[in-house]
C-alpha positions as CSV (number, residue, x, y, z in Angstrom):
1,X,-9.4,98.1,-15.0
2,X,-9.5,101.1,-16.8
3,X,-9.2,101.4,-20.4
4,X,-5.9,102.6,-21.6
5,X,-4.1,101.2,-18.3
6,X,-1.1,99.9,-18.8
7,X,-0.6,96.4,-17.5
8,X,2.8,95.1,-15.1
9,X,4.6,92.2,-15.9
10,X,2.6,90.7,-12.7
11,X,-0.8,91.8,-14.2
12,X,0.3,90.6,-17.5
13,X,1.2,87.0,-16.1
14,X,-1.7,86.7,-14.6
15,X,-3.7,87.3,-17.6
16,X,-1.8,85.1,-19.5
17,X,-2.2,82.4,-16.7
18,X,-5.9,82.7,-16.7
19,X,-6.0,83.0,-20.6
20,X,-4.0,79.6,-20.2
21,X,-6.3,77.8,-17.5
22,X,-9.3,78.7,-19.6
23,X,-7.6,77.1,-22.3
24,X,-6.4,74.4,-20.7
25,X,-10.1,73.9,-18.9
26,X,-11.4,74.2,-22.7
27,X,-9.0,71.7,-23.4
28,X,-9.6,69.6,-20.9
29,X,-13.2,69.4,-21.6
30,X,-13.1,68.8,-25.2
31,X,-10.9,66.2,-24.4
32,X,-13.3,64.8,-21.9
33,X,-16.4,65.5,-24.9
34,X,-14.1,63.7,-27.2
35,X,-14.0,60.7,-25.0
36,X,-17.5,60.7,-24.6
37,X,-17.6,60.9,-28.1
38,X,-15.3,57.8,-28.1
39,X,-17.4,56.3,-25.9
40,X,-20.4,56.4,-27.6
41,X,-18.4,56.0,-31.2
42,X,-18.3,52.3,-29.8
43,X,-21.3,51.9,-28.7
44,X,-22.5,52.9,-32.1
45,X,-20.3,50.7,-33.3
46,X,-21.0,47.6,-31.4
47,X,-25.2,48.5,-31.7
48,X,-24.3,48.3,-35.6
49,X,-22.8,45.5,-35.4
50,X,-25.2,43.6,-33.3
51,X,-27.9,45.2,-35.8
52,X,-26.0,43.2,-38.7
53,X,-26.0,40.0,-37.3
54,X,-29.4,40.8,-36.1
55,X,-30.5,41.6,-40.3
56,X,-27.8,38.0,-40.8
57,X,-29.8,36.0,-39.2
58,X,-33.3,37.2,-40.3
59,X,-32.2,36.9,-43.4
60,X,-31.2,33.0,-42.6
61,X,-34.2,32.5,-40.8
62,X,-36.3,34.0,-43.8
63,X,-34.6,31.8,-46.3
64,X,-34.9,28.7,-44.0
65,X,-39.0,29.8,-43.7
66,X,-38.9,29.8,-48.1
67,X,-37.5,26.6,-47.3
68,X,-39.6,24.7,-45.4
69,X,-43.0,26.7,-47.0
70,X,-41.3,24.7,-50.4
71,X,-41.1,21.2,-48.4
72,X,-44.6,21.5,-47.0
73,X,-45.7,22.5,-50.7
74,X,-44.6,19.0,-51.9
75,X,-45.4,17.5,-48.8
76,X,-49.4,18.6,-49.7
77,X,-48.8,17.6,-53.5
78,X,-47.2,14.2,-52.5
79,X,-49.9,13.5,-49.8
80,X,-52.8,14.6,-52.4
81,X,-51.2,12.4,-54.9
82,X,-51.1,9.4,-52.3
83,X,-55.1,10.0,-51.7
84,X,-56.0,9.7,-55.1
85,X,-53.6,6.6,-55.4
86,X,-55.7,5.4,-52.1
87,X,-58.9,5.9,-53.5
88,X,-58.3,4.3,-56.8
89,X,-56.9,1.4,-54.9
90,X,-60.1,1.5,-52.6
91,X,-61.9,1.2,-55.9
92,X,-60.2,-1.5,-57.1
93,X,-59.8,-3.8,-53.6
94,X,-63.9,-3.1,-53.6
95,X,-64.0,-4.7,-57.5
96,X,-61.7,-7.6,-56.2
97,X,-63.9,-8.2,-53.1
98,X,-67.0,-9.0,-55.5
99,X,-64.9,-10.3,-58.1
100,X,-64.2,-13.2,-55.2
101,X,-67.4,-13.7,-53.9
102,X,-69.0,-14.1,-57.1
103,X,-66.3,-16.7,-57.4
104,X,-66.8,-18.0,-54.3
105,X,-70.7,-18.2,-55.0
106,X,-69.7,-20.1,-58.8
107,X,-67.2,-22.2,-56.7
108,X,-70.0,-23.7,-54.3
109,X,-72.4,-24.2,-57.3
110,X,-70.3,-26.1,-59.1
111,X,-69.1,-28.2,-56.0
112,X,-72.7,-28.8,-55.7
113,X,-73.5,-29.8,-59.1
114,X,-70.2,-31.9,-59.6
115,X,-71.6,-33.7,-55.9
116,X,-74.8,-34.5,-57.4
117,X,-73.6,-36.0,-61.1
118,X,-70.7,-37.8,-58.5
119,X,-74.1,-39.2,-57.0
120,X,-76.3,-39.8,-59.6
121,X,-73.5,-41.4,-61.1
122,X,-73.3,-43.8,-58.4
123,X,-76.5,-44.7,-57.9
124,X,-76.9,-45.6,-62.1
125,X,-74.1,-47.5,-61.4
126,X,-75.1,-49.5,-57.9
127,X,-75.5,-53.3,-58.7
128,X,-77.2,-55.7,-56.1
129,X,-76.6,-59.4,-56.8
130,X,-79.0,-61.9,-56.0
131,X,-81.8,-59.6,-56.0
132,X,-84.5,-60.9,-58.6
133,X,-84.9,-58.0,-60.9
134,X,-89.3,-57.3,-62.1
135,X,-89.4,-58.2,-65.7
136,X,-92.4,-56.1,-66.7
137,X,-93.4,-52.2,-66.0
138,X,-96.3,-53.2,-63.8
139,X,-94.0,-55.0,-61.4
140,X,-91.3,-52.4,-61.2
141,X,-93.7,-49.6,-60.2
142,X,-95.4,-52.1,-57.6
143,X,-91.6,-53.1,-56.1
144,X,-90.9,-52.3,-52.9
145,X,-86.9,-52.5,-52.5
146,X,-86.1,-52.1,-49.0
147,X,-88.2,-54.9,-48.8
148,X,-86.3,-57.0,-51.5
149,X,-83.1,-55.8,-49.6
């Protein structure tokens, strides 16, 4: 068209119709940007989301880690304590072990010793009747008693 044409009511519709279709085209595609938009608005909102509970339950799992790192401390202090507790007991079953065989050794000597005074206490105190005793020295170391028996 010519500059300084003047534009019919037909002409002048049209424009207007196509001013109108381009708007509502621009319309129409903001629209479908700003559902888009929408669209991705959620998803953000949903990948946030899952991100938070994601950082939740680090954060548990980190606490539950300081946790059990604290148990298995005292765990290692208790079990060192019950070593040195085993050793000193060691020590002291090994003490008791010679402590009782030394007994055990004094126990048998003594049996022993009380066995022979039990005997020699006997035989000081064996009488045999009608057996003529020797009256002198000479004839006591000449006896013979199995035969006199």
């Amino acid at each position: 068209m010519l500059v300084g044409t003047t534009y019919g009511a037909f002409e002048w519709g049209l424009f207007e119709f196509i001013v109108i279709f381009d708007l509502v085209l621009y319309f129409s595609s903001f629209v479908s940007h700003c559902l888009k938009l929408s669209s991705i608005d959620t998803r953000v909102s949903k990948f946030e989301t899952s991100i938070t509970d994601s950082n939740k339950r680090l954060l548990e799992l980190e606490e539950s880690r300081n946790v059990d790192s604290e148990m298995g401390d005292e765990l290692k202090s208790t079990v060192m304590a019950m070593e040195t507790q085993l050793t000193a007991e060691r020590c002291s079953t090994t003490k008791l072990e010679s402590e009782i065989s030394a007994l055990r050794k004094e126990s048998l000597r003594l049996t022993e010793e009380a066995l022979d005074l039990q005997s020699r206490s006997i035989r000081d105190y064996l009488m045999f009747l009608n057996v003529d005793e020797c009256n002198t020295l000479d004839e006591r170391r000449n006896e013979d008693c199995i035969e006199k028996i």
